[in-house]
C-alpha positions in Angstrom: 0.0 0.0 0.0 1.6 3.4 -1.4 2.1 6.2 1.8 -0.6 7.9 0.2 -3.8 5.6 0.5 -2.0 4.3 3.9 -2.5 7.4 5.1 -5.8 8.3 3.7 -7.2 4.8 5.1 -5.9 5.9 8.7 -7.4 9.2 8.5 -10.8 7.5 7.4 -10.4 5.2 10.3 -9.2 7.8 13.2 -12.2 9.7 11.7 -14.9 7.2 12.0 -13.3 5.6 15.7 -14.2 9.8 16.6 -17.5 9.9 15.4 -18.3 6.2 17.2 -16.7 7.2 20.6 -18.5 10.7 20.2 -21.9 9.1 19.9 -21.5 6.5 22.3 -20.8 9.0 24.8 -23.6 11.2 23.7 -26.2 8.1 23.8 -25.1 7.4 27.6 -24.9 11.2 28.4 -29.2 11.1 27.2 -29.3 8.0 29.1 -28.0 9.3 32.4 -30.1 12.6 31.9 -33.3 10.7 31.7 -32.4 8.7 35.0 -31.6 11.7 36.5 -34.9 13.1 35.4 -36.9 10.4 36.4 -35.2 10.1 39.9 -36.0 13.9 40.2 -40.3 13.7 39.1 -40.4 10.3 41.3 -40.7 8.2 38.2 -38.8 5.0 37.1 -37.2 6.1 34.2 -35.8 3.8 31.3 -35.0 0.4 33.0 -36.5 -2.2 30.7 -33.6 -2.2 28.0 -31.0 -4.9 29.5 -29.8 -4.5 33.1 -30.6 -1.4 34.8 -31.4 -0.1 31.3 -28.0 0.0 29.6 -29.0 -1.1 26.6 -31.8 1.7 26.7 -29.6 3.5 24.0 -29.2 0.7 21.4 -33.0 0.6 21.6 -33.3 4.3 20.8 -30.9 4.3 17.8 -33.0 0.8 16.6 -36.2 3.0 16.7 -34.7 5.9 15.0 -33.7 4.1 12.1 -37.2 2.2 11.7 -39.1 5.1 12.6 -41.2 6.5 9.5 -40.1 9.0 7.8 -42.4 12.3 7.3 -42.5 15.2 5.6 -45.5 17.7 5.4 -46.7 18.4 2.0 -46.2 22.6 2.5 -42.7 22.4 3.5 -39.6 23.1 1.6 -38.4 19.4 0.8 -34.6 19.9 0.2 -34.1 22.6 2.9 -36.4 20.0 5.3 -33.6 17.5 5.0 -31.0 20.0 5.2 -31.6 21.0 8.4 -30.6 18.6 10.7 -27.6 17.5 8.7 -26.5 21.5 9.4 -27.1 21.5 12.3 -25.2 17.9 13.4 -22.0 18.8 11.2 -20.3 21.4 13.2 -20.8 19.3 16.3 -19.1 16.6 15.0 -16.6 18.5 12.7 -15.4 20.1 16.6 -14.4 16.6 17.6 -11.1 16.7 15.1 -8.8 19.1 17.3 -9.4 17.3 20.6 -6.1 15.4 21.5 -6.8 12.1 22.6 -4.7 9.3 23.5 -0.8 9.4 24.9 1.4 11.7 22.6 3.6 9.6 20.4 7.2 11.0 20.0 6.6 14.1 17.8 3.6 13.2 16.6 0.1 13.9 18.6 -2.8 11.7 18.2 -5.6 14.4 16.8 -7.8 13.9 13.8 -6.0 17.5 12.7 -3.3 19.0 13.9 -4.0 22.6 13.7 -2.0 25.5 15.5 -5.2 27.8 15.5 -7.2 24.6 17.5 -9.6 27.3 19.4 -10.1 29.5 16.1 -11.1 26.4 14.6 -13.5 25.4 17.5 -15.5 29.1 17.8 -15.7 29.0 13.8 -17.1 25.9 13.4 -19.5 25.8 16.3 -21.1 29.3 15.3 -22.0 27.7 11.9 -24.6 25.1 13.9 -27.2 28.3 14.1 -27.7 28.4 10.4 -29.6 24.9 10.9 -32.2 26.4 12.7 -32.8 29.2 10.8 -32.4 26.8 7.7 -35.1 25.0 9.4 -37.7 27.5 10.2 -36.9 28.8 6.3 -37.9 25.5 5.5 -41.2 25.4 7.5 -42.5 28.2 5.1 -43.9 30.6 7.6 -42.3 33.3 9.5 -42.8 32.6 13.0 -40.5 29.5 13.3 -38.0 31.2 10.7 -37.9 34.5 12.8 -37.8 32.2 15.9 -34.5 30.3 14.3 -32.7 34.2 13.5 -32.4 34.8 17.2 -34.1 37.2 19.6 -36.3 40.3 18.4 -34.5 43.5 18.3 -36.6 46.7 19.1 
């Protein structure tokens, strides 16, 4: 394999192992919230899933991907489906300047290696706003798009 694709197939890899670890954590962080939550209103919460309900977030990603999808007739199809993928995008893209690992001679164990890391951080996680007003532009009425552009001015 030439030093090209070898690197290229790592990259794919150390980008993907980011994205997994990133959701995994996410899915247990929702899973802790709703215990909490529950504990909180005096209520059970999720405990049915496995034992003491760890497997209460392989059962919500099962029912997200068989859930139906719908789309109202008066919306704005493309800009619909746009949304959300806007929205998710910078979260993720913020994961690739966080050092993990131990540091290996020279060479640091980060998805990029960028000398402006915080630069990089503020500027990508301001861009997550336009999904919400991308997504009250696509719900073709001015309430939820004014909603999305922030707080009224007077």
């Amino acid at each position: 394999m030439s030093v090209t694709a070898e690197f290229l197939v790592f990259a794919a890899l150390k980008a993907l192992l980011a994205v997994v670890v990133l959701l995994t954590i996410v899915a247990y962080t929702v899973l802790a919230e709703r215990k909490i939550c529950a504990a909180i209103q005096g209520r059970i919460g999720p405990n049915r899933a496995g034992p003491f309900g760890v497997w209460q977030p392989l059962a919500d990603a099962v029912k997200a991907f068989l859930k139906e999808d719908f789309v109202p007739a008066h919306v704005r199809k493309v800009y619909f489906w746009l949304a959300p993928a806007l929205t998710m995008a910078p979260a993720l893209l913020t994961v690739a300047v966080i050092p993990f690992g131990s540091q290996l001679g020279a060479q640091r164990m980060v998805l990029a290696d960028l000398d402006v890391g915080i630069l990089y951080t503020f500027g990508i996680v301001s861009l997550g706003v336009y999904g919400l007003v991308l997504a009250g532009y696509a719900a073709r009425s001015k309430y939820p798009f004014v909603g999305g552009s922030g707080p009224a001015r007077r």
